[in-house]
C-alpha positions in Angstrom: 0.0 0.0 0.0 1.7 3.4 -1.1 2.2 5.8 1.7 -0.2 8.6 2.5 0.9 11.9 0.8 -0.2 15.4 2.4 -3.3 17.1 1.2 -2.9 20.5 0.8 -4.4 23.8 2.1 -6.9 21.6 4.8 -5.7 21.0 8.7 -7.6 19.0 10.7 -10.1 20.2 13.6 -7.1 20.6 16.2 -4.3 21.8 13.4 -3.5 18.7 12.5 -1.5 17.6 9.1 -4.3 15.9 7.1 -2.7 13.3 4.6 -4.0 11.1 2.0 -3.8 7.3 1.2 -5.0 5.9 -2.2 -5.5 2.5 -2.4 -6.5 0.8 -5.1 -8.3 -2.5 -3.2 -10.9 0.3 -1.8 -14.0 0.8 -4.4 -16.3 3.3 -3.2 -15.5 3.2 0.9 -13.6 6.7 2.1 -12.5 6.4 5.8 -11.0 8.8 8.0 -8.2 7.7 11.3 -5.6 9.2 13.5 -2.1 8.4 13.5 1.2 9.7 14.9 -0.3 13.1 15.1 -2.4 13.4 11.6 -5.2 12.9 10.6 -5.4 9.7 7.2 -8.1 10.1 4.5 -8.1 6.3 2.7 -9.9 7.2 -0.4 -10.1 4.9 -3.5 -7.4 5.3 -6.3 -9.7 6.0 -8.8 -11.1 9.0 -7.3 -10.5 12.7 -9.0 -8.2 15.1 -7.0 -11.8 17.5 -7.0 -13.5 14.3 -5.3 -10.1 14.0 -3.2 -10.6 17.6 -1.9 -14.5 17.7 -1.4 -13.9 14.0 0.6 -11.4 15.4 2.4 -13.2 18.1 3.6 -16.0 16.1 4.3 -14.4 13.7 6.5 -12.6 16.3 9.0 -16.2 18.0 9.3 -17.4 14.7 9.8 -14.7 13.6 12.4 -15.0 17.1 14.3 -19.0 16.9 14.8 -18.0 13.3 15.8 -15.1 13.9 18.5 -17.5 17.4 19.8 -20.6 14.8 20.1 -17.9 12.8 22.1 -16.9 15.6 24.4 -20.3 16.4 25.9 -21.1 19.3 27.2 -18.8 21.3 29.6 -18.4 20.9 32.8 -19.3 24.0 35.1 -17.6 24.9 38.7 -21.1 24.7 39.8 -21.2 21.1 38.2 -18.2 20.2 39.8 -19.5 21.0 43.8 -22.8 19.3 43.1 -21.5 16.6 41.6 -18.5 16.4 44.9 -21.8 16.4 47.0 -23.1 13.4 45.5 -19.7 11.5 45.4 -19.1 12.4 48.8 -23.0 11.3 49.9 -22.4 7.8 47.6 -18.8 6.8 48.3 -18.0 8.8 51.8 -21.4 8.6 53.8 -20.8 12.4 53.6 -17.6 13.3 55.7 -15.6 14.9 53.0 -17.2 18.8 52.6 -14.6 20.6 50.3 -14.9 24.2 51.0 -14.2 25.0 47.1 -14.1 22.5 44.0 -12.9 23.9 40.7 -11.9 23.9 36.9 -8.0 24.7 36.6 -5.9 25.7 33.7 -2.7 25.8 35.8 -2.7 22.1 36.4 -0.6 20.6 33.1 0.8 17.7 35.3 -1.6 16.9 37.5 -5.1 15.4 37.0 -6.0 17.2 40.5 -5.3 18.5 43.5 -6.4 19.2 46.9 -5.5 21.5 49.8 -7.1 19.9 52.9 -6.4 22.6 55.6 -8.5 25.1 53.0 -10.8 21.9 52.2 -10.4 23.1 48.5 -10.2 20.9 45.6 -8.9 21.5 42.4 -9.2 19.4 38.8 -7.4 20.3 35.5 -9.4 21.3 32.9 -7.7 18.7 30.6 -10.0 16.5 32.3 -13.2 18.7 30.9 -13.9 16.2 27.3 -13.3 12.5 29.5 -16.1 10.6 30.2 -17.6 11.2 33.5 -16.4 8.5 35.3 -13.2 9.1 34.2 -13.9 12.9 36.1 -15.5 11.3 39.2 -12.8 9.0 39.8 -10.2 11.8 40.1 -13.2 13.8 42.3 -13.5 11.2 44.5 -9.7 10.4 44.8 -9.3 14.5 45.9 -12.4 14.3 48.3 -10.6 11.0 49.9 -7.3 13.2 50.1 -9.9 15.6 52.7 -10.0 12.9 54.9 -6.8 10.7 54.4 -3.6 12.2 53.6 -0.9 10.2 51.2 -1.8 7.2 49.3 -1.3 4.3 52.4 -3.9 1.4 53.1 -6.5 3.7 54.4 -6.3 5.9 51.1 -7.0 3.0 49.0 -9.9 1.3 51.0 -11.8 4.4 50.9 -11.2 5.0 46.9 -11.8 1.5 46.1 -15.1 2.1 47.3 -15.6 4.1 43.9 -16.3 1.2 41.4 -14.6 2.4 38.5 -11.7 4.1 40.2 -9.5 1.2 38.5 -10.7 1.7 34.9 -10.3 5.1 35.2 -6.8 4.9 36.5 -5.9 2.8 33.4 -8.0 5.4 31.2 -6.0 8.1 32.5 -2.6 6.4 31.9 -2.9 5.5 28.3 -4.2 9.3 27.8 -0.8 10.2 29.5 1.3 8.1 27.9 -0.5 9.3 24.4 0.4 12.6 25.5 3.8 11.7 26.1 3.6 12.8 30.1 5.6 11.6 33.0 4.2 7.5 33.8 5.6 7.7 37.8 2.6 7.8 40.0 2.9 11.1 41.7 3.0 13.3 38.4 -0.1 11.5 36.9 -2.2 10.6 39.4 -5.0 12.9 41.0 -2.8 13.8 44.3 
């Protein structure tokens, strides 16, 4: 299969290089995928360079209304302290009250944060697209932090009451490793 070759003049929703893969096995299918940073259109060899384009085009529309469909809504502050309410009724019986829970943009290396003599909690707005259990398992890991400090035996038997705090630890690493952060514990983990 010959190599994709860039498509000029289009980027893809987030900047991205968009390239181009011909392939003369495909008939009529035109598919659109990620890899190594760009974005691959695998269109038919047969197809005109002015079918090229409009496909092109096509697909990144289709792939942004797609990946925004993905993303949800955003999350509010406001969503955030209800939402620490209910983890904290469902996973706590209650006893962690942050004073404060809030979207950050200053948080590039940490998923959260927490100051527990303020009682505030903080997440990083990177967090704002993942699915919500993804979000509440880094909520719940901070409001644990209000009651236990570090990450010893009494840290984990309170967060392991949150039922997908696992499978959102694993989401969370392959998101970091995509991004090419830090693996060790204490840089990617909620702390």
């Amino acid at each position: 299969m010959p190599d994709p070759t860039p498509h000029p003049g289009v980027t893809g929703p987030r900047g991205e290089q968009v390239l181009v893969r011909r392939s003369a096995r495909r008939r009529r299918s035109v598919s659109i995928t990620r890899r190594d940073g760009d974005l691959v259109v695998s269109i038919p060899a047969s197809m005109s360079r002015r079918e090229e384009g409009q496909w092109v085009r096509r697909m990144i529309e289709q792939l942004a209304r797609k990946e925004q469909r993905a993303m949800g809504p955003r999350r509010s502050d406001a969503h955030l302290v209800a939402r620490a309410a209910e983890l904290s009724e469902l996973y706590l019986d209650s006893r962690a009250q942050p004073t404060s829970v809030q979207w950050s943009t200053r948080q590039q290396r940490r998923w959260g944060s927490c100051t527990p003599t303020e009682g505030s909690i903080r997440l990083s707005t990177r967090l704002q697209g993942m699915p919500g259990w993804v979000v509440d398992s880094v909520l719940v890991h901070e409001l644990v932090h209000l009651l236990v400090p570090g990450h010893g035996p009494d840290f984990q038997a309170l967060m392991d009451r949150y039922p997908q705090a696992q499978r959102a630890r694993g989401f969370l690493e392959g998101v970091a490793w995509e991004q090419d952060l830090p693996s060790s514990e204490g840089e990617v983990d909620a702390d």
